[in-house]
N, C-alpha and C positions, 0 to 999 in steps of 0.2 A: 509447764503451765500455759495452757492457752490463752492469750491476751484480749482483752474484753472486746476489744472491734471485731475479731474476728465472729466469738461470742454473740455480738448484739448482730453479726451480720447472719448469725446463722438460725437465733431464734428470732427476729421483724418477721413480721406478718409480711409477706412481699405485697400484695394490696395498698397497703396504708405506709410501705416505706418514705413516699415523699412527707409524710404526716410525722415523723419521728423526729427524736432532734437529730440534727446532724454532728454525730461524734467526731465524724473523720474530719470535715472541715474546723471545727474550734481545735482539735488534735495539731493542725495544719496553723491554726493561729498562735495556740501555746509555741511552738518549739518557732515561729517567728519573734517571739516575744525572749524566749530563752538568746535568740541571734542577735537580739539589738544590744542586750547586756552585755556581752564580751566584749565589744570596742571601747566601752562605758571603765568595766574592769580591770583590762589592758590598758587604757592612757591613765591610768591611777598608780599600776605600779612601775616602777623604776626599773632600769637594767641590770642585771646581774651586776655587771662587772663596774656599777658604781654605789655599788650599795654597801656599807659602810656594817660594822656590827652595830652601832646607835640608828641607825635607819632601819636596820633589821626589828629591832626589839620594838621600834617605834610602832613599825607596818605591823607585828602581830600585836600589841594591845589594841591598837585600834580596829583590828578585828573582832578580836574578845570582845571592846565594848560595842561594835555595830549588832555583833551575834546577841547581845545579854539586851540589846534596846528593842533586836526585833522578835526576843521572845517575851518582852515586856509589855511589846506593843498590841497585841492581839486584845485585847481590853478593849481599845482605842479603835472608833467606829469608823473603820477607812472605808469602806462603802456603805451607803445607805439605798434600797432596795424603795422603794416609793411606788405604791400602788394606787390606780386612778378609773375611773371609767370611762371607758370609748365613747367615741360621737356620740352614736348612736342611747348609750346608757345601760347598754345590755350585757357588756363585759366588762372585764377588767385586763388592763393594760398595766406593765410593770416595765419599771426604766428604774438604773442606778445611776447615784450619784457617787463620784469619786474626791475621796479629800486628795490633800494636795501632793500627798507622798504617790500617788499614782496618777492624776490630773495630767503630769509633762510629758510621762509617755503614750505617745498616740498610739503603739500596739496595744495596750492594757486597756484603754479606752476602748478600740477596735474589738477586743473580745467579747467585752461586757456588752456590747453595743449587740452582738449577736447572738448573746446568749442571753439578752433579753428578748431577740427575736423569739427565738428557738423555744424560750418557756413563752412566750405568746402563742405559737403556732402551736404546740402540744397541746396545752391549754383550751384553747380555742375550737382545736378539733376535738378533743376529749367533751366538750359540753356539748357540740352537735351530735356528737353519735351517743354520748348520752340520752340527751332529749329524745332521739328516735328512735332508741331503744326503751325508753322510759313510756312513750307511745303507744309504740307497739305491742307493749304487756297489758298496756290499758286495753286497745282494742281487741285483745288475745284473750283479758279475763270477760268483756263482752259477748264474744265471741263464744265461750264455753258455758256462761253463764243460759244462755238461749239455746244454747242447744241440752244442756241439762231441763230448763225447762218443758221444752217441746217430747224432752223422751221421758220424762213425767206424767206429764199431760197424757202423751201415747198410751204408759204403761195403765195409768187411771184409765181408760177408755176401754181398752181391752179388759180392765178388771172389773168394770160394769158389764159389758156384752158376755165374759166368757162364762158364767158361772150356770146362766139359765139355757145356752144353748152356747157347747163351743164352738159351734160352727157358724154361729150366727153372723151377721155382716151389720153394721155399725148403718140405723136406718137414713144418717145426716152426711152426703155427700156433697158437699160446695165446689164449684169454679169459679176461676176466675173472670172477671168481666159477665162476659153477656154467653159462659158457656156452659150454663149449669141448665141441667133437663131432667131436674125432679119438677112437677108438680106443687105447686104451692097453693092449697088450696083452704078452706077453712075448718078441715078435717082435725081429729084429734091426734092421728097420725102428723099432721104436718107440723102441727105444733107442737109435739114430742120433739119435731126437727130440730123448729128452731130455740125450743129450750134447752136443748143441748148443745146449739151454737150459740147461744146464750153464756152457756157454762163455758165452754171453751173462752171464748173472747174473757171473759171475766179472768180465769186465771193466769193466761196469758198477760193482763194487763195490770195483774197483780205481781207479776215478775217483769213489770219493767216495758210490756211491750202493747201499745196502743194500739188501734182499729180505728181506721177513718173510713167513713159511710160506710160503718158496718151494717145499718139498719135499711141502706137504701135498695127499694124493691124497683127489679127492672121490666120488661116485659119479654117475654119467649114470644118465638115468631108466631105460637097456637094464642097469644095471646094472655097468657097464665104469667104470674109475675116469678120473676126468680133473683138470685142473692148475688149482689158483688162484693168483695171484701178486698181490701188489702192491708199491709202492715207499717206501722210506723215504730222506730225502736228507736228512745228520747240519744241522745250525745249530749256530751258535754260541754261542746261548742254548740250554741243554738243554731248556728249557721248551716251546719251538720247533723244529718243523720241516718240511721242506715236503714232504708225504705223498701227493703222486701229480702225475705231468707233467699237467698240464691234460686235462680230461675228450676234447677234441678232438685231442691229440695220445697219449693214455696206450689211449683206444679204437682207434687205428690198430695201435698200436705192438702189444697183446696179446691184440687181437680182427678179425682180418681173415684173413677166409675165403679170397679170394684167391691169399692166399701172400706180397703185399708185405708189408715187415716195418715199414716206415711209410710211407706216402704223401708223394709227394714236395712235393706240393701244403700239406700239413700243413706240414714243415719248414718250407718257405717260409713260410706265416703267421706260423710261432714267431718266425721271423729277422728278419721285418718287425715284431711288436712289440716285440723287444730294441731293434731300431736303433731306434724310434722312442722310446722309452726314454732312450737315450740321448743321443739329441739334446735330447730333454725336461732331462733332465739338468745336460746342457751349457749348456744354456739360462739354467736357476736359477743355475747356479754363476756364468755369465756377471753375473748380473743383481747375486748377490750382493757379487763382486768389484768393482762399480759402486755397490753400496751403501757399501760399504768406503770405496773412495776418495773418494765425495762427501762422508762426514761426518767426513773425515778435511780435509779441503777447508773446511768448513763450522766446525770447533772452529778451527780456526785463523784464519779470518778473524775471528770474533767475536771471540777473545781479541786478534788486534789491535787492534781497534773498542776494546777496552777498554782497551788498552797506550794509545792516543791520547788518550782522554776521561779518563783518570785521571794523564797526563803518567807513568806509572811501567812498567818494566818487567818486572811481575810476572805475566806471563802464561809467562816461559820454565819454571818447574816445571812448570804445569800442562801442558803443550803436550809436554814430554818423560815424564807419565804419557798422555799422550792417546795419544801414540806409542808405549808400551810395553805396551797395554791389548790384550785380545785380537782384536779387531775390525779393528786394525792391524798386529798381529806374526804372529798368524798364517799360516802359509803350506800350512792345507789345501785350501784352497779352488784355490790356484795352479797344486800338485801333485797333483788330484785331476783338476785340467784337461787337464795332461799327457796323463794315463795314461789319460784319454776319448779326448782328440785320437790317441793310440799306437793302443790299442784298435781305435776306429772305423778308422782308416786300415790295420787289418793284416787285419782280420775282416769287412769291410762296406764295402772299397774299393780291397781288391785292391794296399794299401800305396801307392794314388795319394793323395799328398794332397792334390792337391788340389781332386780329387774329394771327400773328405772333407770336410776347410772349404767346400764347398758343400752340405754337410749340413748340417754345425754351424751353419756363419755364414751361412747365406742373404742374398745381396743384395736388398735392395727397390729397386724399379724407381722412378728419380725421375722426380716430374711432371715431363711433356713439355710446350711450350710450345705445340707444334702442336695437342695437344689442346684447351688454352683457341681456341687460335684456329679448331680447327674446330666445337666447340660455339659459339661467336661467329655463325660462316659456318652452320653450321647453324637456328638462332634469328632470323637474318635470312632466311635463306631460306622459313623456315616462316612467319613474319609476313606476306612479301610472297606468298607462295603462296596463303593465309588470304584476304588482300582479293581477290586474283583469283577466288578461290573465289565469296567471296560478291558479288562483281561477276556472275559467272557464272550462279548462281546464282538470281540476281533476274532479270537478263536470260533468260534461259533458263524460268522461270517453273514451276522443278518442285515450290514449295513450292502451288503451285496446287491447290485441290481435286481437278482433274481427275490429279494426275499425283503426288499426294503419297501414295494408299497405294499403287502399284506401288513406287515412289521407297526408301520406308520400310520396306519389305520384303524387296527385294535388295540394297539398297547400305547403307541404316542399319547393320543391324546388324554389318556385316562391320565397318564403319569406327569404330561404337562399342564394338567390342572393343579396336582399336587407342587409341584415342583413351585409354579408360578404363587400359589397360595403359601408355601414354606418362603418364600421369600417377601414376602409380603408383610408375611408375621415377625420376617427376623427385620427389616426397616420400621414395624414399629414398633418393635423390642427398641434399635438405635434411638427411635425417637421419647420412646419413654426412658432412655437413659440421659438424653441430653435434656428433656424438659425437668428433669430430676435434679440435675447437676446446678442449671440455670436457675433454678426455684419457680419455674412454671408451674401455678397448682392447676395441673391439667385434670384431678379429679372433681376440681371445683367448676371449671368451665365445664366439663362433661357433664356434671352433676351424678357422679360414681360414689358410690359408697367408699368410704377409706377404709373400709374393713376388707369388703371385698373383692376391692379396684382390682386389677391385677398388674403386676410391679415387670421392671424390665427383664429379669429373670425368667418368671413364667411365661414373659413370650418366649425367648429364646428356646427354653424348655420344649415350650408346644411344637417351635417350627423345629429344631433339631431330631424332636421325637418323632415329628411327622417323617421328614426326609429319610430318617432310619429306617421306620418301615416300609416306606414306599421302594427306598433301592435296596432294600431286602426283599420285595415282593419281586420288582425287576429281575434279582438274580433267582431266586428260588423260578424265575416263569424261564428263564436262559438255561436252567440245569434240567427242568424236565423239558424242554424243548430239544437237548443235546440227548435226553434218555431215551429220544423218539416217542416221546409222549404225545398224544392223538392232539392236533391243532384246536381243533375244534372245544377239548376238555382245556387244555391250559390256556387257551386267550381268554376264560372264563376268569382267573385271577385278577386283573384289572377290575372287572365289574364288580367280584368279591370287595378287593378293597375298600371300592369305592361307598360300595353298599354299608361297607362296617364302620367308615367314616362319620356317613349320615346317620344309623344307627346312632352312634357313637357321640353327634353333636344333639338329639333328642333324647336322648337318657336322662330320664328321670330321677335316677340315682344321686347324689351328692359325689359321684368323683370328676375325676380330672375338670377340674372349672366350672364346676357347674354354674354359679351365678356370671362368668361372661359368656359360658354356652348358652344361656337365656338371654340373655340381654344383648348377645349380639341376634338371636331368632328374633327378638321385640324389634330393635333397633329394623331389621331387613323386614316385618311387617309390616312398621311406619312405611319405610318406602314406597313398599309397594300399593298400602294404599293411601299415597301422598297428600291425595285429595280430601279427606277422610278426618285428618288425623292434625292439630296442631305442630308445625313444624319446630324441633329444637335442634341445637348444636351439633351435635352429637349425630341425629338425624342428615342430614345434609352432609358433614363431614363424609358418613359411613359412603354418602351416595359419590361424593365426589371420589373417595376409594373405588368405587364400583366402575365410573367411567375410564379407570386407568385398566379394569380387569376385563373386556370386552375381547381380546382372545380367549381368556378361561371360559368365559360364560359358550363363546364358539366351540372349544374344544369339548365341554360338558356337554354340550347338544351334540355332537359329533359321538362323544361315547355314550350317550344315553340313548342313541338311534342304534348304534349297534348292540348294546345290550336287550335293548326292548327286541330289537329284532333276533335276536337268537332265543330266546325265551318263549315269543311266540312263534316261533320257527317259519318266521316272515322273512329270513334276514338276505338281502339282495344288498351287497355295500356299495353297488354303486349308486342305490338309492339318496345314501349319506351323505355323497360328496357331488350329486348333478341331481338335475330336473328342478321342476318348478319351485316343489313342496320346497325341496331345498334354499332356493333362492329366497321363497317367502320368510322363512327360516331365518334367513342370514341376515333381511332386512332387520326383520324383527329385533333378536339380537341387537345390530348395529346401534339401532335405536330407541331401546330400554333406556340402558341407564343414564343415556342425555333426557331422555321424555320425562323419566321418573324425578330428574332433578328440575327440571325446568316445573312440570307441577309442583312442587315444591316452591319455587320463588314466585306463581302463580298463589300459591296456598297464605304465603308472607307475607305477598302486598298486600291480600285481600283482609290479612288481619291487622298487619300495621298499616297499610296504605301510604307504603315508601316506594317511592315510585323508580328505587333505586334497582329494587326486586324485579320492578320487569325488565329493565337493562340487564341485569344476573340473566334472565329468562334470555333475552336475545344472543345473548354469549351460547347458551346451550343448543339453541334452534339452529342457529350457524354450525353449530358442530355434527348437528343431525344430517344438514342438507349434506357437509361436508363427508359424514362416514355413506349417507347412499351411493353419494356421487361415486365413491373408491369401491364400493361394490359391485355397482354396473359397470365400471371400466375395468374389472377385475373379470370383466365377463364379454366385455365387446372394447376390443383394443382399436378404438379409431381416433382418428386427432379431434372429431366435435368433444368428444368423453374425455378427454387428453386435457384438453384447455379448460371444459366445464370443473372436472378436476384439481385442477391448477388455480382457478380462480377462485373456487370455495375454499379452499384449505388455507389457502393465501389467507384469505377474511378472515376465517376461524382461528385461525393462529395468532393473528396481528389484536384479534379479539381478545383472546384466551390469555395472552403476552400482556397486553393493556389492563386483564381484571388480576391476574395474576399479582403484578409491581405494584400497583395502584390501590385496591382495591382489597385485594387478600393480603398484601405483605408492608404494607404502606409506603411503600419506596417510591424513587423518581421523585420527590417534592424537590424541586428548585430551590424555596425559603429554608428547609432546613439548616442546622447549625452542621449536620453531617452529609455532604453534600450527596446533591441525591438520593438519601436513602430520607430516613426521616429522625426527628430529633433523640428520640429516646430508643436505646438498642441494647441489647442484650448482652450479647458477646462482646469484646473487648476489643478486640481486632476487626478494623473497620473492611482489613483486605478480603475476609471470607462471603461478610455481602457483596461484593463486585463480584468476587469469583463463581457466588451463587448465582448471581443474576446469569453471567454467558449462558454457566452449567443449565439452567434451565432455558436460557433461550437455545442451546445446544440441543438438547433433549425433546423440545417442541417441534424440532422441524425434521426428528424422523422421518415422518410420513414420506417424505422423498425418495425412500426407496420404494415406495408399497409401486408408485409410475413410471418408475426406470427399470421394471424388469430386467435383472440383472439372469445371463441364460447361465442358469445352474443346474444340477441333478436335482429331481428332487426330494432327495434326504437334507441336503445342502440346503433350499431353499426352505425345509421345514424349518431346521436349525437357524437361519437367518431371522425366520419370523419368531421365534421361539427368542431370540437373542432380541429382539427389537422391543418384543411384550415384556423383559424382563425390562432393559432398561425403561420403559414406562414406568416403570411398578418401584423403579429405583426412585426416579423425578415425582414419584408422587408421596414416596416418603422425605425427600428432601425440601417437598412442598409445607410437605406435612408442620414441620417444624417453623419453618416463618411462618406461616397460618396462623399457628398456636400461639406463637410470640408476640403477633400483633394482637389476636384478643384479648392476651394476661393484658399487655399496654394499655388496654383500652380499658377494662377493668383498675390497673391503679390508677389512670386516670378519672375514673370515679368513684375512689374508695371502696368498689365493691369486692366485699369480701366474705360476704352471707347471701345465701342464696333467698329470695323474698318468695313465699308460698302463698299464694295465692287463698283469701278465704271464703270460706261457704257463705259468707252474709255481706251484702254487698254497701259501699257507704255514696249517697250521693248528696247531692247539694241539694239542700230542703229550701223554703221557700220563709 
């Protein structure tokens, strides 16, 4: 039977764990309590060997009668639970009193003392996330109320216009302010206008939503007066209210030249982030109502824990206030559920429900066993493919001077793209098994669907399945190379591959992953156009991944120049690896996926204006100057380029090392209670953060070979670089994982544990 700590530790919300009671500490106070009573017990009885038969018979009645007084006693109000209200007036605060059978011992005091905490703190939290859950359904049933109106309104409008002419266009087109350029004149036609902006404002205002100077006439620059309007929608706080349908839906609605009176595309957006809204909703409420019961769950076993160690049973007052406490009686939470579950299923499901509870409740797909066992079959197959390889290999004799730089020109690179991408996938397989283990909800900082995240399994799967075919493709290119097979037909294989990859990640179809095959394409379009596009999580991370991949991205232009070039039967290879184009190439390269993130914390400030994002910025520009500078000296070995060299990477490192501890992983604080690192931590073993910490400042100061050319062959010098790109790709998933642990941090540190969706009607401070 599993024991309830382990239990409550495995269903807590990890969000709100500081918000729970604390079982394990009152656990930690009971069996104090159980240790003061033995010395107590032991100086009461006598020695053996002076205990008498009349001493005997004495010591057990007077057991009998302590045992028959303290099953008498339970009647008998040994605590009293007293309830009062805070400073403030707004809560309720609970403190016991102890009669005198527990008064003398200070651990019994001690418990109660904080298990008045503990139902404070529950309590107390339970009625704020209450209230902002209570809130937000308010603003939510607003929120739908208005847009049900407006696609009423819509649908009456078009059922005037469409009957006498479908194709007719609606003659009353308004903007906002001073942009409207219909004629207003004293025409029957214009007053047709504005009797149907007449109509409109009217039923609008009949559901709730007001027009201020809707009647005021402006003047067009010919001279001719024209209409301004805008919207006022009442709140329930008069101090509040919500003063214009969202810039994206209020510019359709009373500025479209066209003649549509709102785009139907629009709606639809409004509608998709109510519903999701609401599911967000349903979510919290869900979460909280689990909150409820487990610490309703959790006061009661502990008070048993205590009924036992103390032989008395005085835990039944305290346990019928535990019950009568808000966090227990309440029933908004219940019926707030309700009228989500009603809502969604009448409005957003067409009254299927249960269509609907596959909104709300989404099923998570449970691990498949076939997957273990085809990642099994996978990893065997890749091992034994591997020695045939390098059987082949040696036999074959292509690492031979004569045959190593054709070899390493067509087939390298293609194959250490795969290579470098299979490992990449299988570090963050690692990492989604330790943020798993940890209780990182890493689908909730990503903001991933739980249905169709993808789990640590499927990466393995991906990267395992990739490497099989790619050193199946190696050796099938090794066996007709040995068949004497025409060079020119089988270096063709690599580009095949590669071709059926990409293929492969744009398919349409529903297999192999299709929702993170999309959703990493979305993700790699944010990037690129960073500018563009509001920056999220998820976005950035992907990019920070990409600055570690900057030989793949080299090796992929390497094989993309020879495939292009055989196809258009241009192909000249020393095209690929010299001349200008080249260099311009490599700059290029070099300096993507730093530019692409530094737009991005350009993109940040400009939304939040933290001014923390342009420092992020300068971390990345240092790293630019730093990969030019290793390109040009990669190209003119003299000591000015040697030292320029030396000096930029110096900075960018000492850079990258300071956002890295500091800034990404929280560490290095001097006040913490965990030295140097920072107060709250994950892991249990204090020694693996130090040990992380070298490990990546180890891994940071490769770049010291890229300046000491070391005089190798070069197959050898590929392999070196090829060994130096991988451990990047190692430290960038070892990154990966303190990253992730310091945002969950940051997040219980705000109780956030529902993602807040943004709504289509905006609420400002009315006047």
């Amino acid at each position: 039977m599993v024991k309830f700590s382990k239990e409550l530790e495995a269903q807590l919300i990890p969000e709100w764990k500081e918000a729970f009671v604390n079982y394990w500490q009152l656990k930690k106070q009971i069996k104090r309590i159980k240790l003061s009573r033995i010395p107590k017990q032991s100086h009461h009885a006598k020695p053996d060997f002076g205990l008498s038969i009349f001493d005997s018979f004495h010591f057990f009645l007077k057991n009998i009668a302590h045992n028959l007084s303290a099953s008498d006693r339970h009647d008998l109000n040994i605590i009293q639970v007293r309830k009062k209200s805070s400073k403030n007036g707004e809560e309720e605060i609970y403190e016991t009193e102890l009669a005198q059978l527990f008064s003398e011992e200070d651990e019994v005091r001690v418990f109660f003392m904080r298990l008045d905490e503990e139902l404070n703190k529950v309590n107390q939290f339970y009625r704020r996330q209450e209230s902002e859950f209570v809130e937000r359904g308010e603003s939510l049933n607003k929120q739908l109320q208005i847009l049900l109106d407006l696609k009423q309104i819509i649908s009456d409008r078009r059922r005037k216009t469409t009957p006498s002419n479908p194709f007719a266009t609606p003659q009353y087109s308004p903007t906002r302010d001073s942009d409207y350029s219909e004629n207003l004149g004293d025409s029957d036609e214009t007053n047709s206008e504005i009797s149907q902006t007449d109509e409109v404002m009217a039923r609008l205002e009949k559901n709730g939503v007001s027009f201020v100077n809707s009647a005021t006439m402006a003047k067009t620059k010919k001279g001719k007066p024209k209409m301004t309007m805008r919207i006022d929608v009442p709140a329930t706080n008069p101090t509040r209210a919500i003063t214009a349908i969202t810039s994206m839906l209020w510019e359709d609605l009373v500025n479209n030249p066209t003649g549509d009176f709102v785009h139907k595309r629009k709606i639809q957006c409004a509608e998709k982030m109510i519903r999701s809204a609401f599911v967000e909703l349903y979510k919290g409420l869900g979460l909280l109502k689990t909150y409820s019961s487990l610490n309703m769950v959790a006061f009661s076993k502990i008070l048993k824990k205590f009924d036992k160690v103390s032989c008395q049973k005085a835990s039944a007052n305290y346990l019928k206030e535990v019950k009568r406490s808000h966090f227990v009686s309440s029933d908004k939470v219940v019926r707030l559920m309700d009228e989500v579950e009603s809502i969604f299923t009448k409005h957003f499901a067409n009254n299927d429900r249960k269509k609907a509870m596959k909104f709300l409740r989404p099923q998570q797909h449970k691990d498949s066993h076939m997957v273990t066992f085809l990642v099994g079959l996978s990893t065997g197959c890749f091992v034994s493919l591997f020695c045939v390889y390098a059987i082949l290999a040696h036999l074959c004799g292509i690492f031979s001077p004569s045959n190593e730089t054709a070899y390493m020109e067509t087939v390298y690179p293609v194959f250490s793209v795969f290579a470098l991408l299979s490992l990449h996938l299988f570090m963050y397989g690692c990492n989604l098994f330790m943020w798993k283990n940890t209780r990182i909800n890493y689908n909730f900082i990503f903001e991933f669907s739980p249905s169709t995240a993808m789990k640590h399994r499927d990466a393995f799967l991906m990267s395992t399945t990739l490497m099989t075919t790619v050193i199946g493709a190696m050796v099938l290119h090794l066996l007709l190379r040995a068949a004497h097979f025409s060079p020119t037909q089988i270096d063709a294989i690599p580009g095949i591959l590669l071709l059926f990859f990409v293929a492969l990640l744009i398919c349409p179809f529903d297999i192999f992953y299709r929702p993170t095959r999309y959703c990493f394409i979305r993700v790699i379009r944010n990037i690129v156009c960073s500018p563009f596009y509001k920056v999220l999580l998820v976005d950035f991370f992907m990019a920070d991944q990409l600055t570690s991949q900057i030989p793949l991205l080299r090796h992929l232009e390497t094989a993309g120049c020879h495939i292009f070039g055989r196809v258009f039967k241009t192909h000249h290879p020393e095209t690929c690896h010299s001349g200008r184009l080249y260099m311009e190439i490599t700059y290029i390269i070099s300096f993507l996926p730093y530019y692409w993130r530094a737009l991005q914390c350009a993109r940040r400030w400009f939304d939040d204006g933290d001014v923390n994002h342009l420092a992020n910025m300068g971390k990345y520009v240092s790293a630019m100057v730093a990969a030019g500078a290793k390109v040009t000296y990669s190209r003119q070995h003299d000591h000015l380029w040697f030292v320029i060299v030396l000096i930029t990477s110096v900075v960018a490192t000492i850079y990258q090392l300071y956002w890295d501890f500091i800034k990404d992983w929280g560490f290095l604080n001097p006040k913490s209670i965990n030295p140097w690192l920072r107060d709250d931590l994950i892991l249990k073993n204090k020694s693996i953060y130090y040990m992380s910490i070298v490990v990546n400042i180890v891994l940071r100061v490769t770049w010291v070979q890229t300046i000491l050319h070391f005089k190798v062959g070069h197959i050898q010098s590929r392999l070196l670089d090829f060994l130096l790109a991988a451990l990047e790709v190692i430290r960038r998933g070892h990154w990966n994982f303190y990253r992730l642990e310091n945002e969950h941090l940051n997040n219980v540190g705000h109780y956030r544990a529902v993602k807040t969706v943004p709504l289509p009607f905006r609420e400002t401070e009315s006047d």
